[in-house]
C-alpha angles and dihedrals in degrees: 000000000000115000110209133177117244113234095034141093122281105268124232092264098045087051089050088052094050091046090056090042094052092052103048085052090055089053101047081051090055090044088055076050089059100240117158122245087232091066092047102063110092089186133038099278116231112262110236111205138202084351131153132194115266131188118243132197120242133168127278133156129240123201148117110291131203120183099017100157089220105034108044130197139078107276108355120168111254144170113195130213127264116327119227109166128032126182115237085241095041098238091130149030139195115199134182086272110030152335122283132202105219122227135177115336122243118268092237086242091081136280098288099099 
């Protein structure tokens, strides 16, 4: 997850991140292209061995949501998916899906106050 300042440039980090993020979705367009992974590569591609897919842990944020366009209702539990951007004064969020407005944080005792 990147903080930035609203109202400033875009910092070094969050400009790397786009960068990485523009180019995996060129990528996953070529691919609907049907271009083969093969012809994407510019450089030889690092061989992984003997490897397995694991499961990570990435930020995501877990509230009461009102106005959520697919998930409807005043207050409803949810987790989002993946966060991306977060304001220095965490007022807002952008996750994988969708920008949210911020409200009160959580006591750390859970989301029933």
């Amino acid at each position: 997850m990147l903080l930035f300042n609203e109202g400033c440039g875009a910092g070094e980090q969050l400009a790397a991140e786009s960068a990485r993020i523009r180019a995996l979705l060129s990528d996953m367009e070529r691919i609907l292209e049907g271009v083969l992974p093969e012809t994407l590569v510019s450089e030889e591609p690092p061989l992984l061995d003997r490897w397995l897919l694991g499961n990570v842990l990435t930020p995501a944020l877990v509230g009461l949501s009102t106005g959520h366009p697919a998930l409807p209702g005043t207050n409803r539990p949810i987790a989002t998916s993946q966060v991306f951007l977060m304001s220095a004064d965490m007022s807002w969020a952008r996750t994988l899906s969708r920008w949210y407005r911020l409200g009160r944080p959580a006591e750390r005792s859970g989301l029933d106050a």
